[in-house]
MIVEX-889977 format. One record per residue (C-alpha): residue number from 1; residue in three letters; x, y, z. Coordinates in pm, 1 decimal. Example, Ala and Ser with C-alpha at 12.3 -4.5 7.8 and 13.67 -1.06 7.14 Angstrom:
<sites>
[site 1 "Ala" [1230.0 -450.0 780.0]]
[site 2 "Ser" [1367.0 -106.0 714.0]]
</sites>
This chain:
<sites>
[site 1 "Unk" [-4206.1 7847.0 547.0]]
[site 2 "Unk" [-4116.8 8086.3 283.9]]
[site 3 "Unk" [-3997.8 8098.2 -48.8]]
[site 4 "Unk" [-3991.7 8387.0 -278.7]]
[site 5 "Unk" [-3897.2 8422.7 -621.4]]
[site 6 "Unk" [-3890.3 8796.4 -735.0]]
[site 7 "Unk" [-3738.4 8972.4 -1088.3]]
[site 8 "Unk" [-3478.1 9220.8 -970.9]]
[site 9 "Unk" [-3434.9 9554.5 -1130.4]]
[site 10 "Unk" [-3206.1 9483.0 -1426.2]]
[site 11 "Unk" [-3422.0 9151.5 -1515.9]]
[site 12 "Unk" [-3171.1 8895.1 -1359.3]]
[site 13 "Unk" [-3313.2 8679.6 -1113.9]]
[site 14 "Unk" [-3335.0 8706.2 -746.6]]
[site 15 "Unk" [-3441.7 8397.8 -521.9]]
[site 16 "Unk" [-3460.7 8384.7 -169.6]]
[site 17 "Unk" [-3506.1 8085.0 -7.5]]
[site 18 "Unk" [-3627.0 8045.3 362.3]]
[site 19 "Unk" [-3690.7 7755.0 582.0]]
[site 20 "Unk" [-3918.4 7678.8 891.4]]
[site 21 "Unk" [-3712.8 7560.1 1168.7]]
[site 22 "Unk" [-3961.8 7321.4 1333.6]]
[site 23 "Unk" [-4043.9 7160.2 1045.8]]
[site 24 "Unk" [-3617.9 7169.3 940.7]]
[site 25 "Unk" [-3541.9 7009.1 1292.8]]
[site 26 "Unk" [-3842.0 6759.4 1250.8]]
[site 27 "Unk" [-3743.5 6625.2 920.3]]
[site 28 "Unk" [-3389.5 6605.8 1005.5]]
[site 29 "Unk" [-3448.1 6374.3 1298.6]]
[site 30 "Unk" [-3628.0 6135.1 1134.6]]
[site 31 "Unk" [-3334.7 6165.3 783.3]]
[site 32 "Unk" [-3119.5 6113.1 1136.0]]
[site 33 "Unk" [-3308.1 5741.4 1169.2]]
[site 34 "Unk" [-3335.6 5653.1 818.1]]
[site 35 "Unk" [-2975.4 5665.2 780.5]]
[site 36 "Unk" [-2866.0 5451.4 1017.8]]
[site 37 "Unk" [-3148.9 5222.2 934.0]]
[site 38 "Unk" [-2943.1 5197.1 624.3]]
[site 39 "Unk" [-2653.0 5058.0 759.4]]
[site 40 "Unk" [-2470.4 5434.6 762.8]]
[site 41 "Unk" [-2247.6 5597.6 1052.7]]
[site 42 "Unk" [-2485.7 5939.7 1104.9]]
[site 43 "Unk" [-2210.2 6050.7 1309.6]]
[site 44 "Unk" [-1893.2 6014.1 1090.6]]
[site 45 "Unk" [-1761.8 6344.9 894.5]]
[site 46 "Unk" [-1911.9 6301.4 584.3]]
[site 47 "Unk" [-2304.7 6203.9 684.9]]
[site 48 "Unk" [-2283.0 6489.3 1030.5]]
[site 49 "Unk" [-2455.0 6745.0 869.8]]
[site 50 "Unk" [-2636.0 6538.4 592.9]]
[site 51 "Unk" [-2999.9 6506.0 775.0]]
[site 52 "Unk" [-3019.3 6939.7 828.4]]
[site 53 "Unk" [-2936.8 6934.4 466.7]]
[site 54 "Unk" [-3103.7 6678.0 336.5]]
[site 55 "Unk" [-3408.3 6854.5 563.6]]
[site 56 "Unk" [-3365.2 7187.2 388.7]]
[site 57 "Unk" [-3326.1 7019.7 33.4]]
[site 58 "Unk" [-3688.2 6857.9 69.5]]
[site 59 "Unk" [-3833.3 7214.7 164.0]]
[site 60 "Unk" [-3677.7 7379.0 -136.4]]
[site 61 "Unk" [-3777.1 7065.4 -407.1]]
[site 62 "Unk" [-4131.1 7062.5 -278.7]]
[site 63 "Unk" [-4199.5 7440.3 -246.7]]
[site 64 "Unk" [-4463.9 7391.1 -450.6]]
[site 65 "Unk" [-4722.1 7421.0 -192.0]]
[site 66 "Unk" [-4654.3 7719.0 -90.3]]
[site 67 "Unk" [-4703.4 7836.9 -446.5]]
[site 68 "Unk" [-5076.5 7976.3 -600.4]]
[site 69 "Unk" [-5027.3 7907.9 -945.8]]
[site 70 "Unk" [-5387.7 8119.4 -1052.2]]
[site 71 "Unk" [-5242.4 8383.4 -806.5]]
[site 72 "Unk" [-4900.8 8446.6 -1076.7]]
[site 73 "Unk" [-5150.1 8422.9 -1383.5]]
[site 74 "Unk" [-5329.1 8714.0 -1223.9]]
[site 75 "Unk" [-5043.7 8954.4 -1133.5]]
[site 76 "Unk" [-4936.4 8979.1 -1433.1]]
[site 77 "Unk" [-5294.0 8940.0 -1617.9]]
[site 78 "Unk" [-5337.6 9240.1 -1921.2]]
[site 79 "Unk" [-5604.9 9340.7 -2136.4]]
[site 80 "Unk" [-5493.3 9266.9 -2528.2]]
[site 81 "Unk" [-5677.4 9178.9 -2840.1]]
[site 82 "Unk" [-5432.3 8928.4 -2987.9]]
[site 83 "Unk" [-5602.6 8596.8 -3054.6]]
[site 84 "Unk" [-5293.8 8399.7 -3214.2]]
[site 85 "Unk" [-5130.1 8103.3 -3082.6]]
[site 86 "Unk" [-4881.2 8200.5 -2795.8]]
[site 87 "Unk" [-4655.8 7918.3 -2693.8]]
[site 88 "Unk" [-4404.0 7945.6 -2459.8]]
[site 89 "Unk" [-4189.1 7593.4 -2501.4]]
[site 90 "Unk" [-3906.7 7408.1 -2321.3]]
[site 91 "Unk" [-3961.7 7505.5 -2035.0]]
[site 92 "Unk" [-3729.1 7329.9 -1827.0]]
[site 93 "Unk" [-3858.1 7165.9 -1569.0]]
[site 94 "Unk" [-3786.9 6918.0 -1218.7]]
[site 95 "Unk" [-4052.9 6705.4 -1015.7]]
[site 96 "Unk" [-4066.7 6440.9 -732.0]]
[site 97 "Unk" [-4211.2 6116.9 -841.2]]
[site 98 "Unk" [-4501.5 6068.0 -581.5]]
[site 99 "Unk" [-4442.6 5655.5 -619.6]]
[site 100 "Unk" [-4058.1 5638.6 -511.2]]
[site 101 "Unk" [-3974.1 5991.1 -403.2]]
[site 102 "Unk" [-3735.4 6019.5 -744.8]]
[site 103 "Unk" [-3707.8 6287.4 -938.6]]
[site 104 "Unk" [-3835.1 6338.3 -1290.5]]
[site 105 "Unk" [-3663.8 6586.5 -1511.2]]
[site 106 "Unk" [-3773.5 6682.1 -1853.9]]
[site 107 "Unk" [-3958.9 7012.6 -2031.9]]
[site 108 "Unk" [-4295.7 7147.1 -2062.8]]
[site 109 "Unk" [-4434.8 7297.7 -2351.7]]
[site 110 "Unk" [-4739.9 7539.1 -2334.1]]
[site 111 "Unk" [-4960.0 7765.6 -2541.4]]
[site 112 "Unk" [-5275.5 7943.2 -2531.1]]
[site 113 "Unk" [-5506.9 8149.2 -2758.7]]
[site 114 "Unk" [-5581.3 8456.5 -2592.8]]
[site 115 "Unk" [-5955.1 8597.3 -2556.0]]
[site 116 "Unk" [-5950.8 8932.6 -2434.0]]
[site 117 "Unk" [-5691.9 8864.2 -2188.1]]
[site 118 "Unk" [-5279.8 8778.0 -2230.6]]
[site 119 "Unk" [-4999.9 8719.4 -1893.7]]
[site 120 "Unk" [-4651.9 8754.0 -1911.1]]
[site 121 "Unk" [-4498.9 8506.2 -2024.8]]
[site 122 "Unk" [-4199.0 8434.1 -1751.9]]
[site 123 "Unk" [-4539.2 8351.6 -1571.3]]
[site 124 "Unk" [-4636.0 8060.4 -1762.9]]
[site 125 "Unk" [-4279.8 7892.4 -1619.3]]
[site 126 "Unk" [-4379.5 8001.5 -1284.1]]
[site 127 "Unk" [-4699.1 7820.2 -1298.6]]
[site 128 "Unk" [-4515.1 7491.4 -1447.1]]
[site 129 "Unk" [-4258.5 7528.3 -1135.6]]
[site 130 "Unk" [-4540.2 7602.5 -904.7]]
[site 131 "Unk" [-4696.2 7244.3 -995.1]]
[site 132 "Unk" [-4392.5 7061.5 -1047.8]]
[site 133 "Unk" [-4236.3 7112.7 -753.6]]
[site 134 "Unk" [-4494.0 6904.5 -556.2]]
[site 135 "Unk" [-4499.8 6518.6 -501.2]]
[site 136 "Unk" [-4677.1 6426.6 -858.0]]
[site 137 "Unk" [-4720.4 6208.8 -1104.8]]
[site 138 "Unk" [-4672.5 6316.1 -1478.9]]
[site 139 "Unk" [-5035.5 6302.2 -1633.8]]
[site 140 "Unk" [-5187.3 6489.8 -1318.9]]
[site 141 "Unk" [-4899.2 6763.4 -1370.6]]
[site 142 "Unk" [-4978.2 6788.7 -1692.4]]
[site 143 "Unk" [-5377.6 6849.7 -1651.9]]
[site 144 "Unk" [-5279.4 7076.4 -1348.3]]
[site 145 "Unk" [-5104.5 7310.6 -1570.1]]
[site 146 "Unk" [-5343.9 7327.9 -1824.9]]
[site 147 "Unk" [-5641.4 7356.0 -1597.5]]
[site 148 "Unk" [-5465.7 7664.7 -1434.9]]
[site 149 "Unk" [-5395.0 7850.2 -1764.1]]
[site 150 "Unk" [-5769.2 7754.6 -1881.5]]
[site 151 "Unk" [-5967.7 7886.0 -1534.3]]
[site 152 "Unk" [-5746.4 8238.2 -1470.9]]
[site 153 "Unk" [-5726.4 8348.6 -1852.3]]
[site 154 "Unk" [-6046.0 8211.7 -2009.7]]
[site 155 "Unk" [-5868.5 8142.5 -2323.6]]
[site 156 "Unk" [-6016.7 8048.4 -2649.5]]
[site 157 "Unk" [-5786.0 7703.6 -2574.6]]
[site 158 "Unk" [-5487.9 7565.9 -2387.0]]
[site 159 "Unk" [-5225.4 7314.9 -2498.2]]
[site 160 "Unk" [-4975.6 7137.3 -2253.5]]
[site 161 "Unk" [-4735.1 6836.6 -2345.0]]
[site 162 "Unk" [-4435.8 6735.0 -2142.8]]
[site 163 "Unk" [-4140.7 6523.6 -2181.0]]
[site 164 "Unk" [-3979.8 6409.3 -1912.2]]
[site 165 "Unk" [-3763.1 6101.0 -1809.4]]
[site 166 "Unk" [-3810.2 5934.8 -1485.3]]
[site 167 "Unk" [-3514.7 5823.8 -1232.7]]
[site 168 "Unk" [-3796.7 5563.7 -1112.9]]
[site 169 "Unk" [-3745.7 5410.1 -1436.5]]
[site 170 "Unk" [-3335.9 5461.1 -1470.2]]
[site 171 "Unk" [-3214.2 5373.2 -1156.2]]
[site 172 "Unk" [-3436.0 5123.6 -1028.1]]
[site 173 "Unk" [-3730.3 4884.0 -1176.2]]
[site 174 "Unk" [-3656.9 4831.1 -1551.4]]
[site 175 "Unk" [-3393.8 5036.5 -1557.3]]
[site 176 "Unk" [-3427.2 5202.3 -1906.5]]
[site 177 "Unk" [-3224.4 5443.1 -1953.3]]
[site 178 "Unk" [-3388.1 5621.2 -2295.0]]
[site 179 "Unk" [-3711.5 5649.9 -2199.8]]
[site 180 "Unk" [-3871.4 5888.6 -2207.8]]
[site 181 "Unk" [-4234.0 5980.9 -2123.2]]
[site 182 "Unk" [-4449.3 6231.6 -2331.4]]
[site 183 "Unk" [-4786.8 6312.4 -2177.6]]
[site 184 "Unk" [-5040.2 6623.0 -2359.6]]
[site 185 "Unk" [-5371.3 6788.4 -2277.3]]
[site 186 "Unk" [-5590.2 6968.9 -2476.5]]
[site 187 "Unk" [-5853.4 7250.1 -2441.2]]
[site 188 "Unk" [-6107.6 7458.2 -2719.5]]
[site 189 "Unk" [-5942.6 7541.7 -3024.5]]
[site 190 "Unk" [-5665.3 7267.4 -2954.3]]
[site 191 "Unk" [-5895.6 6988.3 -3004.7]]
[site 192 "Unk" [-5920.7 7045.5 -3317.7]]
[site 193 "Unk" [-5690.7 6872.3 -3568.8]]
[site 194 "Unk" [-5520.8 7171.2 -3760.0]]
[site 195 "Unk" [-5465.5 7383.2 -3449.0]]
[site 196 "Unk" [-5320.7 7119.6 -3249.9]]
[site 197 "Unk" [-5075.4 7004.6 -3564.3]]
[site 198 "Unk" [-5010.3 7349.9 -3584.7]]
[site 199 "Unk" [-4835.6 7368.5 -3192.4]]
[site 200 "Unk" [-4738.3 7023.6 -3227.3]]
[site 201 "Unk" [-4532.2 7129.8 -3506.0]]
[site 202 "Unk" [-4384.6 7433.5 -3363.1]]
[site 203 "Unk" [-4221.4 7295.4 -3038.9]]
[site 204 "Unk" [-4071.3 7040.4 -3224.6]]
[site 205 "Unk" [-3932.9 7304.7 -3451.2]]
[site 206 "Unk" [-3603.1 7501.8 -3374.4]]
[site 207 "Unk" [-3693.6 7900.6 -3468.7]]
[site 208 "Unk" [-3421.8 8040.1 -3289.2]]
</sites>
């Protein structure tokens, strides 16, 4: 299985998606069962085709393991002096629930205080997708992403909070529909007081 994600030329985006057929046709059959364990006609008009794509669906959401977040830090990993706060912030972003198989959809925020060393920052997204598109829970995302940053940059700190709201929590259980779930992490300089008011304060902000 394959999945590439590549800048193009004039700085849109290009994605190609691939898919390995054994594991397509494998998934399928058994999205083939659970269907009609449901109570569902697999073979009438609307539900035909539903298992392949339902198959191929799975594969793209959880294309996260196919991903080396440290590996996108590091091609785009540069020499630079600054040692200010860089925070890259709603980052938008769409996980599996690892409980109930339901999505949770919300946005990351990150930063980082450079020491020696910056990356660019459409990478720091990259590395939230790369984790996020896994079979997670929220407070293991968040450490994931922070641990990542931390390891490959050597930074002087890290800072990762995310909001998200969970369809685990909407559709089914207590059914809440305004919840919403704000986990953080915190490395060096972030643990202490002023620098961590001093991000907290600017993704809640609106600069632009």
């Amino acid at each position: 299985m394959e999945f590439t994600i590549n800048d193009s030329d004039i700085g849109g985006f290009v994605r190609t998606d691939s898919y390995d057929d054994k594991v397509t046709h494998e998934l399928a059959k058994h999205y083939h069962e659970i269907i009609k364990l449901l109570g569902e006609d697999v073979t009438r008009e609307g539900l035909e085709k539903t298992p392949i794509r339902v198959a191929k669906a799975m594969q793209f959401l959880l294309q996260g393991y196919n991903m080396d977040p440290a590996e996108i830090l590091k091609s785009a990993k540069f020499k630079e002096d600054y040692q200010q706060m860089v925070i890259v912030k709603d980052i938008d972003l769409f996980s599996m629930c690892e409980h109930h198989m339901l999505p949770f959809i919300g946005k990351a925020h990150v930063a980082y205080i450079p020491n020696h060393y910056i990356t660019g920052l459409s990478k720091i997204g990259r590395v939230v997708e790369a984790y996020a598109r896994r079979m997670q829970v929220q407070e293991r995302l968040t450490t994931q992403i922070k641990d990542c940053v931390q390891d490959t940059l050597k930074p002087l700190g890290v800072a990762v909070v995310i909001e998200a709201r969970h369809l685990c929590m909407q559709m089914r259980g207590v059914q809440k529909q305004n919840s919403v779930t704000t986990t953080s992490d915190f490395t060096g300089a972030f643990l202490k007081d002023a620098t961590r008011k001093e991000f907290l304060q600017l993704i809640g902000t609106k600069l632009m």
